[in-house]
N, C-alpha and C positions, 0 to 999 in steps of 0.2 A: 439224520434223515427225518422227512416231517413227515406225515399220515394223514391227509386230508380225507374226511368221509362225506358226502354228500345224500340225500334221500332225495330220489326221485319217482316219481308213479310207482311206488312199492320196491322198484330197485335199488340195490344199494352201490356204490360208485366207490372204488378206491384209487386215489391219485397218490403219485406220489410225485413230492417237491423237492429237486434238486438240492442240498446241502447252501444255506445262506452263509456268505464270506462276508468278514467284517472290511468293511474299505475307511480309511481315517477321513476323518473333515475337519479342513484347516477353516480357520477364522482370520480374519487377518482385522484390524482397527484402522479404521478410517482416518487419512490424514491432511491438513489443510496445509497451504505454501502463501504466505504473506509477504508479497515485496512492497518496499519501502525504498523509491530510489531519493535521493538527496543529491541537487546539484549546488557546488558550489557560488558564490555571490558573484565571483567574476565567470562565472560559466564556462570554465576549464576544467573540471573535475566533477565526475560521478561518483559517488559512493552508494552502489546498493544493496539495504540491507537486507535478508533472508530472512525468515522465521517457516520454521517446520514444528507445528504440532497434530496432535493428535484430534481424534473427535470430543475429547471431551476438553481441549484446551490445555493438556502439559507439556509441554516441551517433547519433541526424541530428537535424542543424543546419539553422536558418532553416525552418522548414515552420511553419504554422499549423491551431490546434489550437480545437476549439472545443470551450467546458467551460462548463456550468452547475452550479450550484450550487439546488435547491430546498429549505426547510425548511417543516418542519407547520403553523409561525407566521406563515406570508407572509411568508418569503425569498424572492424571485427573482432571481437574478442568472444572467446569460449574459456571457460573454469571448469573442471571439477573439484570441488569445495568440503567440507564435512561439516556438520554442524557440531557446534559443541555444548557445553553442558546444559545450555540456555535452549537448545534447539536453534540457534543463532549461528550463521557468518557472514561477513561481509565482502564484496567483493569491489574494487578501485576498477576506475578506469580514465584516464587522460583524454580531455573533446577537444578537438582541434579548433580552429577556431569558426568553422564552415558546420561544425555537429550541430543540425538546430531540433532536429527531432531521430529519439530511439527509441527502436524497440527492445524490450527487456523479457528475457522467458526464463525462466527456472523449472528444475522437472527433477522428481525422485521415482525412483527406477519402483520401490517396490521392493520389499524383502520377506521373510514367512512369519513377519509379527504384523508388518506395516504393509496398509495400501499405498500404490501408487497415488502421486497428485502432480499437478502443475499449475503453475499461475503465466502472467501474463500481464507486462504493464506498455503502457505508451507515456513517455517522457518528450515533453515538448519545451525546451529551454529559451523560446524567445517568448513563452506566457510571461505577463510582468510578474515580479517578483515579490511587487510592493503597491495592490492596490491601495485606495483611499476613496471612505464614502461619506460624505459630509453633511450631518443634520444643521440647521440653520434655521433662525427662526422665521416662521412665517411674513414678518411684517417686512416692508423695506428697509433695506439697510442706509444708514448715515453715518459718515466716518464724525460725525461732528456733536454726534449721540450718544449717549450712554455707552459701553461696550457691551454688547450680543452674547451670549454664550452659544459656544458653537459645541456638537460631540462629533464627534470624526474618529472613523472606526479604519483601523488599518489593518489589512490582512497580507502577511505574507507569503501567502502560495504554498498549492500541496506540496511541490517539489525544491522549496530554498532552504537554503542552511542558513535561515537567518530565522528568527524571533520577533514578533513584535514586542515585547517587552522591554523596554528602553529607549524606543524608537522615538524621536523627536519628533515633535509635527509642528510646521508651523501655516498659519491659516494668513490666509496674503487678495490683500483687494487687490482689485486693478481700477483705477478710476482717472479717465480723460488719458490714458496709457502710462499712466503715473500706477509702479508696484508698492504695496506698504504691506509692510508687517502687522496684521492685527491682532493677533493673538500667538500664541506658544505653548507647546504644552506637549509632556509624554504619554506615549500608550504603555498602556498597563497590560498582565500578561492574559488578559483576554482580545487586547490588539485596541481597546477603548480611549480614547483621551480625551480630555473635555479643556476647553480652552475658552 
């Protein structure tokens, strides 16, 4: 029991304070959800991938994650998943051939180490796959000139399972409707090729 005494205008005051109860305080660490969806080249297959870590970026292990998957064409798909030793799993899903845009949610409930978290993606499968942006040189072109050095920068999209790294480019006139090959050449694995 506590004894609180206070002095007032010469008087003196005795309280007394109820007996203080110790109550626990949880902590719980802050946790992020990282999707990573990847649509296949012929755009029949989703794979997406999950990442569960913590606030300071390590992995947790073993918790279960629940993830759907909706698309506009009557996709429905619901998981729950566990992550493993990576904080990683992934979950498939088959697109019909009308799937042109989904939504992707993933969510962890939350347990007495770990905060809750959720992400949230949008997946649009008729974005191209395989832009191309072509530096050229400033002056006029003549197929009957010197040949030009062209860079042409290929990017293959947040969401294909493809690489630019390999990727053939070939740089093509058009002249009086007449097509010709004027250069060739691979992009390299920052998507670069110079021709």
């Amino acid at each position: 029991m506590r004894v609180l005494w206070a002095l007032w205008s010469g008087a003196v005051f005795i309280f007394v304070a109820p007996p203080s109860s110790a109550f626990p305080i949880r902590v719980s660490t802050a946790t992020e959800l990282v999707l990573e969806p990847t649509v296949s080249p012929d755009r029949r297959d989703l794979a997406l991938s999950v990442h569960l870590k913590d606030d300071g970026g390590a992995p947790v292990e073993g918790r279960d994650l629940a993830v759907t998957i909706v698309g506009t064409a009557g996709l429905s798909l619901s998981r729950l998943v566990r992550t493993d030793a990576n904080g990683d799993c992934v979950v498939r899903a088959h697109l019909g051939p009308q799937e042109y845009a989904l939504a992707v949610d993933a969510a962890f409930a939350g347990d007495e180490h770990f905060a809750a978290a959720a992400a949230h993606a949008e997946v649009n499968t008729v974005e191209p796959f395989v832009t191309v942006e072509l530096s050229a040189p400033p002056s006029a072109l003549s197929l009957s000139a010197p040949p030009p050095s062209f860079h042409v920068r290929v990017d293959t999209g947040r969401v294909a399972a493809l690489s630019s790294t390999g990727l053939a480019v070939d740089v093509v006139a058009v002249e009086a409707g007449e097509r010709r090959v004027v250069g060739v050449g691979v992009a390299d694995a920052t998507g670069l090729a110079r021709v």
